[in-house]
N, C-alpha and C positions, 0 to 999 in steps of 0.2 A: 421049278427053278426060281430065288429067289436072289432077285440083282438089290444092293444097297448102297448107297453112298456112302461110306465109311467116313470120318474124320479124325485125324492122331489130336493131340492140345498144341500142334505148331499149326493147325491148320488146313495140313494139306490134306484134299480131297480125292478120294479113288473108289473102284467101286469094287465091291467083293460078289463074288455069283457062289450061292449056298445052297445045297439039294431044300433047304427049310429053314424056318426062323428058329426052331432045335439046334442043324446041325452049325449054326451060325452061332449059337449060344456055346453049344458044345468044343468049338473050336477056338474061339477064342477064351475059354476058361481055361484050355489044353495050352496057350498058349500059341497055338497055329497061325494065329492071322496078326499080322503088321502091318505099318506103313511101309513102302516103298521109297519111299523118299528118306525118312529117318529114322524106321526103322522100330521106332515106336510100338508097344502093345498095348497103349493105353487108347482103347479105342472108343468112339461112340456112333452111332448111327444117326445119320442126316434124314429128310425129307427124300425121298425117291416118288418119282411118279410111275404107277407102274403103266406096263404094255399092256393094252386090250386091241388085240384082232377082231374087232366084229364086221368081218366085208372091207372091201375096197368099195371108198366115196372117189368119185370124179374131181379131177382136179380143181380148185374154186377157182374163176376167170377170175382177170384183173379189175383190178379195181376202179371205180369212175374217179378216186380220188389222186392224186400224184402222191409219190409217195412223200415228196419237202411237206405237204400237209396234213400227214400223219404223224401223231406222235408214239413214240415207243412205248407197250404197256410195261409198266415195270418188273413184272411177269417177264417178259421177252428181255427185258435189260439182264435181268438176273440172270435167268438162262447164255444169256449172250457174254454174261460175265464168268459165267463157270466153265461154260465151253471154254473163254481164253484161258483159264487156270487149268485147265484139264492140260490143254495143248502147251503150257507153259512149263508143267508138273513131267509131261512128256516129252518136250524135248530136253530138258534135263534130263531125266531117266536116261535118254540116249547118249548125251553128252558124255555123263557118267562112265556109261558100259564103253565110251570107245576111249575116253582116260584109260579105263583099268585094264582094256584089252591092249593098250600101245606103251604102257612103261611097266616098267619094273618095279615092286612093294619090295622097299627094301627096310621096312618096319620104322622101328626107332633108332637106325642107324641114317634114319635120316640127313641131320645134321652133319655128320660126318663124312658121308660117302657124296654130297652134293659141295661141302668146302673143299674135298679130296678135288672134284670133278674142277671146279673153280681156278685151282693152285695148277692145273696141268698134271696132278699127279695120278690120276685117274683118267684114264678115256671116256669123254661124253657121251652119255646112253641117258633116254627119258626116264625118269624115276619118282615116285613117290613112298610117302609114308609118314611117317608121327615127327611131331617137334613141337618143342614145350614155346609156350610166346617168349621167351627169351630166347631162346635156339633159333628161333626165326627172327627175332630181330637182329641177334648179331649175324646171321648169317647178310640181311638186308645190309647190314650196316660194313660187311666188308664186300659189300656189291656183288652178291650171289640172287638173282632172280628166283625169289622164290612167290608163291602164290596159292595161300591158304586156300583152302575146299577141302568140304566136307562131302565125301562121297559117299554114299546108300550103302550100306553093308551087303545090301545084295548087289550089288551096279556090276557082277561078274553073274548073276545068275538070269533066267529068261522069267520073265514076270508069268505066274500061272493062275 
């Protein structure tokens, strides 16, 4: 099995698990693998360090140093930085899936079906969907609360 750090060109970080560095070739030529986040197929491949099993070593004791007079290797900054991106990229993704599972897509009737909701003429129900930057400004502008995001095209499906 073969784990990678994937990268779309916005950035974001995730990782793909491939039977081979083949069926990881082969899959994304087919078009199969994307970002998660945007969705993207324009993909490249990161730095991965891989896993080696050789025995369980004994925990290393503590150190004679404290830790205020150790400095962080920048090795461990970096790691410590992608880990917060990871968790950052994640809880979006979830955010995401409970938008799409709790309102209603009601496409590009957007506009329409949220000033309906606004005017009383429609009963208020959670809703999303498309509007052009002037549909959403005028809707702001006749004091309709609206709040652009860009949700994952899959942010309804379970990450595989």
């Amino acid at each position: 099995m073969k784990v990678f750090d994937l990268h779309c060109p916005q950035d974001h970080i995730f990782e793909g698990w491939f039977a081979s560095e083949v069926d990881f070739q082969r899959q994304l030529e087919r078009g199969l693998v994307e970002c998660p986040m945007c969705g993207s197929k324009q993909l490249r491949k990161g730095l991965s360090a891989p896993r080696l099993n050789l025995g369980a070593k004994p925990e290393a004791s503590a150190s004679a140093v404290p830790a205020e007079q150790t400095a962080p290797s920048p090795a461990t900054t970096t790691t410590q930085e992608r880990h917060r991106l990871h968790a950052l990229q994640a809880a979006w993704l979830e955010a995401s899936r409970k938008i799409a599972a709790n309102t209603e897509d009601v496409g590009e009737k957007f506009a329409d079906e949220a000033l309906r909701m606004h005017k009383g003429q429609e009963p208020e129900r959670p809703i999303r969907g498309q509007a052009t930057p002037q549909q959403a400004i005028e809707l702001l502008e006749e004091g309709v609360p609206v709040l652009p995001l860009i949700l994952p095209k899959n942010s309804k499906e379970t990450l595989q």
